[in-house]
TORPA-4810 file (N, C-alpha, C, O; in nm, 3 decimals):
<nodes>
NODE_1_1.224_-1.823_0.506_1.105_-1.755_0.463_1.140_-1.669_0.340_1.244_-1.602_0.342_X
NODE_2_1.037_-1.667_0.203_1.085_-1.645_0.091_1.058_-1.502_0.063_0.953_-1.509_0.128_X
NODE_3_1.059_-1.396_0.029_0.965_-1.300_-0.013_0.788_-1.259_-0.028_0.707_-1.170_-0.001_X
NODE_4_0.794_-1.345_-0.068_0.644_-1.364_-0.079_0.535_-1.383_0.111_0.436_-1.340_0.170_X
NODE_5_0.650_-1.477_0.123_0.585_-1.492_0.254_0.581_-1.411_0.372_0.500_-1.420_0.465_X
NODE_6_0.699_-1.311_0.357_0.745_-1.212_0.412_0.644_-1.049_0.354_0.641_-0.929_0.379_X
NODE_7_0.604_-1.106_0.304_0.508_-1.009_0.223_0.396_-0.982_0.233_0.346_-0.873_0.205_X
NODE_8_0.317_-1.117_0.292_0.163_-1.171_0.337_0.196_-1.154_0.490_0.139_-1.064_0.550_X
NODE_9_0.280_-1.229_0.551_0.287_-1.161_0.666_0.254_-1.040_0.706_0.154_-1.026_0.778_X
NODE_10_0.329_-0.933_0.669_0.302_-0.799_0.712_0.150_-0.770_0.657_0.062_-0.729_0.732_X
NODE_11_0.129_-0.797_0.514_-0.032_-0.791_0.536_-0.128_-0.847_0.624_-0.246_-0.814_0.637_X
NODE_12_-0.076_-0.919_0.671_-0.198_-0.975_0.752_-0.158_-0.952_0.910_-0.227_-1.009_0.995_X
NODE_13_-0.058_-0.877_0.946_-0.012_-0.803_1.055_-0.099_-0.707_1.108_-0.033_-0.606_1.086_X
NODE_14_-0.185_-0.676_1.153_-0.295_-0.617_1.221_-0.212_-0.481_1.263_-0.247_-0.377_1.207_X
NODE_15_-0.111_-0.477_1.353_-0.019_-0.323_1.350_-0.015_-0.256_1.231_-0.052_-0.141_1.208_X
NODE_16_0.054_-0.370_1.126_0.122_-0.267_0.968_-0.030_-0.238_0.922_-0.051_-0.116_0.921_X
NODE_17_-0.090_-0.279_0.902_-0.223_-0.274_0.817_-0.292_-0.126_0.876_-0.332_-0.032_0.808_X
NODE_18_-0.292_-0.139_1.042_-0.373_-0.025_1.128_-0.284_0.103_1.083_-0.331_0.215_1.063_X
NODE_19_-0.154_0.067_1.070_-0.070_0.231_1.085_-0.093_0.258_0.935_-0.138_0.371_0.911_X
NODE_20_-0.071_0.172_0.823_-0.091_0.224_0.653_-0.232_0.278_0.669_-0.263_0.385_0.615_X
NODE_21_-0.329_0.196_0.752_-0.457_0.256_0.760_-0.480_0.428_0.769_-0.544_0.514_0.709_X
NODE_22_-0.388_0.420_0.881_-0.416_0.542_0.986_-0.328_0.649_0.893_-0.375_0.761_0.870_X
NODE_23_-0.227_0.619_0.854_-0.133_0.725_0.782_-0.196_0.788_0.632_-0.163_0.894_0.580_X
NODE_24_-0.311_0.675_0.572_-0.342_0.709_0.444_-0.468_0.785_0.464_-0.498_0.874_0.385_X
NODE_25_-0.571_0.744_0.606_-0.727_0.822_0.638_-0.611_0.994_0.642_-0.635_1.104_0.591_X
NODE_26_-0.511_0.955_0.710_-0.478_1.114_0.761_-0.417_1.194_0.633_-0.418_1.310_0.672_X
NODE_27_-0.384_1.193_0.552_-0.300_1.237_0.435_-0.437_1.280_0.345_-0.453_1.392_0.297_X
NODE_28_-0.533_1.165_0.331_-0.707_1.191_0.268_-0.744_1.298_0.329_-0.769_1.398_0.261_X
NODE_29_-0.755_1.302_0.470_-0.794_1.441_0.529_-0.772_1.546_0.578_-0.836_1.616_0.657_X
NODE_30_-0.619_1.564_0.496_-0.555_1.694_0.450_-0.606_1.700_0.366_-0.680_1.798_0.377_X
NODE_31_-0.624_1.641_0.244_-0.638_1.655_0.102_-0.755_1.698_0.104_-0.798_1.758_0.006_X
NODE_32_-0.821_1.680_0.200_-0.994_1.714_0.125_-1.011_1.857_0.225_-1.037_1.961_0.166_X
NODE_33_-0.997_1.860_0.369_-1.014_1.959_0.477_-0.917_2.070_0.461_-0.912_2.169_0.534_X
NODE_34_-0.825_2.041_0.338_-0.657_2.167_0.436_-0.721_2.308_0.372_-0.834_2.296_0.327_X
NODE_35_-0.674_2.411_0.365_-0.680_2.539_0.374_-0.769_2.554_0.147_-0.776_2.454_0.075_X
NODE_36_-0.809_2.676_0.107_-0.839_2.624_-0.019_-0.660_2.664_-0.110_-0.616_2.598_-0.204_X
NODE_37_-0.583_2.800_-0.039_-0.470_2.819_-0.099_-0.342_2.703_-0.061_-0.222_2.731_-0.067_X
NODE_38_-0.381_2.613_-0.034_-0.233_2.532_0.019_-0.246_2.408_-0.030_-0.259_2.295_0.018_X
NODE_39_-0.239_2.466_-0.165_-0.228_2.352_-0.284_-0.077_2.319_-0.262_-0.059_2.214_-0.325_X
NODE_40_0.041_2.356_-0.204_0.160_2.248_-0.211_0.158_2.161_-0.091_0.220_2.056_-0.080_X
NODE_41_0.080_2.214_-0.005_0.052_2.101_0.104_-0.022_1.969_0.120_-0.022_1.878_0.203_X
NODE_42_-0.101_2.006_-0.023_-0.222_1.919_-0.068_-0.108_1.787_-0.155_-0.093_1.668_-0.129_X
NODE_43_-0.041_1.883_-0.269_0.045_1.780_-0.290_0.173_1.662_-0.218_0.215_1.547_-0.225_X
NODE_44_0.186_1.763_-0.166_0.275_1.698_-0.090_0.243_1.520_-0.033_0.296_1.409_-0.044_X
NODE_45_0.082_1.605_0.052_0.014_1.492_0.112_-0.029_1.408_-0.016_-0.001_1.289_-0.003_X
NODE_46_-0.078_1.434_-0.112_-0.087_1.344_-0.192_0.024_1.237_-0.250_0.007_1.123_-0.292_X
NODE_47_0.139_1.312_-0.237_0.251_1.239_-0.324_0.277_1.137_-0.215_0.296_1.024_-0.258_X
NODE_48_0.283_1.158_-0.045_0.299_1.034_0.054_0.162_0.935_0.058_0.161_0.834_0.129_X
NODE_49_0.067_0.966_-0.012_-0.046_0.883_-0.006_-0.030_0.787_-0.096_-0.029_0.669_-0.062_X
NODE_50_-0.012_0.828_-0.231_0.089_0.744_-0.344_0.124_0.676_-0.307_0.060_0.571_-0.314_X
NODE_51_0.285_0.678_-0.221_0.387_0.634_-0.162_0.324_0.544_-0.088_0.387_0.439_-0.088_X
NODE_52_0.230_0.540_-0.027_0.146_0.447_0.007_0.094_0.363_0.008_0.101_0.274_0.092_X
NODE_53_0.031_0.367_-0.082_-0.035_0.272_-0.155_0.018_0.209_-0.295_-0.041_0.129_-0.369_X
NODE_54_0.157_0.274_-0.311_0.238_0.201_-0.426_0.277_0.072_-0.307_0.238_-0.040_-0.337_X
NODE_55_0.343_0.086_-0.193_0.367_-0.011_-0.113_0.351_-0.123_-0.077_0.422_-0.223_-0.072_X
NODE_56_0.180_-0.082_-0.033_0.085_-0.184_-0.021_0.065_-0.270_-0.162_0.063_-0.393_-0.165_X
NODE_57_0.051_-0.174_-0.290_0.051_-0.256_-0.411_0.195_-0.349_-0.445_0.194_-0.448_-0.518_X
NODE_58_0.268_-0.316_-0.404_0.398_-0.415_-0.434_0.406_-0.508_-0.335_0.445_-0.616_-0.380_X
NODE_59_0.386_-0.510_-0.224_0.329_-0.635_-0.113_0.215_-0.705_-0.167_0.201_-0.825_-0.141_X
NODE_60_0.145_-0.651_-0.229_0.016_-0.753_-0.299_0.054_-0.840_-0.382_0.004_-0.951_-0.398_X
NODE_61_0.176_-0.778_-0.460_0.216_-0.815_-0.597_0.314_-0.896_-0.535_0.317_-1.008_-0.586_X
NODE_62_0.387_-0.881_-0.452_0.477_-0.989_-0.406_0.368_-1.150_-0.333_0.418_-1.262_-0.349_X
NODE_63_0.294_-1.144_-0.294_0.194_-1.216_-0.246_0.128_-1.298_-0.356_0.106_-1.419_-0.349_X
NODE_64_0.108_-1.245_-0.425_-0.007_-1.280_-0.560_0.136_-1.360_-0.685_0.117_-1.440_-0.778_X
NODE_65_0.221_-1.320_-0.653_0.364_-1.364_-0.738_0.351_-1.569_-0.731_0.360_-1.642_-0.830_X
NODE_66_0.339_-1.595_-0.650_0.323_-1.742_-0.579_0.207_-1.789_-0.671_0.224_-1.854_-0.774_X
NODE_67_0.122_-1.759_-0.635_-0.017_-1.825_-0.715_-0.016_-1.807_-0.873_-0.083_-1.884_-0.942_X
NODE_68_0.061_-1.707_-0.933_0.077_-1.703_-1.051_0.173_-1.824_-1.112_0.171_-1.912_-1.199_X
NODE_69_0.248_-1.776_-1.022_0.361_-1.910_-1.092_0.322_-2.068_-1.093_0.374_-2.152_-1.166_X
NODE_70_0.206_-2.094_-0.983_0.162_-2.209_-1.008_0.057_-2.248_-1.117_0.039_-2.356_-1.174_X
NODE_71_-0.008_-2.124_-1.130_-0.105_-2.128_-1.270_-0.011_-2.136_-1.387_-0.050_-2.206_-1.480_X
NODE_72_0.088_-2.086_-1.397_0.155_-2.082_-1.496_0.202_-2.199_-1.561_0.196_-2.212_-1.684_X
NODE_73_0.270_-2.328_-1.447_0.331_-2.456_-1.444_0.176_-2.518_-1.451_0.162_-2.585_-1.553_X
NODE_74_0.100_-2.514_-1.397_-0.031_-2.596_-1.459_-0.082_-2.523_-1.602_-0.202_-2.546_-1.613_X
NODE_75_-0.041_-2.458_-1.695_-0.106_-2.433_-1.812_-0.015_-2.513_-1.907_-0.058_-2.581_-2.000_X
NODE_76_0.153_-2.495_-1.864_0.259_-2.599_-1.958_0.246_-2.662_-1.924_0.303_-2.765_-1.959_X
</nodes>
């Protein structure tokens, strides 16, 4: 199993998907609910929400890597 495939897997893993779910609603609702002075807590949570969703974006990008390369060999 190549990267790519190892990549779509976990996306389409119903656990990984529920917990990125659950970890990114909860980090959003610090960010919007937390205190108005606890702006480093705000960041904080923001910088793991990032972290987050940079993740999920490089699993996409590993996924989406496959279909490119075949468009690519059908354009030469």
């Amino acid at each position: 199993m190549n990267k790519a495939e190892r990549a779509n897997n976990l996306l389409r893993d119903e656990f990984f998907v529920e917990i990125l779910t659950t970890q990114m609603d909860y980090y959003r609702h610090f960010v919007f609910c937390s205190a108005e002075d606890d702006v480093e807590g705000r960041e904080r949570a923001l910088t793991k929400l990032r972290a987050i969703e940079e993740l999920e974006a490089a699993l996409q990008s590993l996924t989406q890597q496959v279909q490119i390369e075949k468009k690519r060999f059908k354009v030469f």
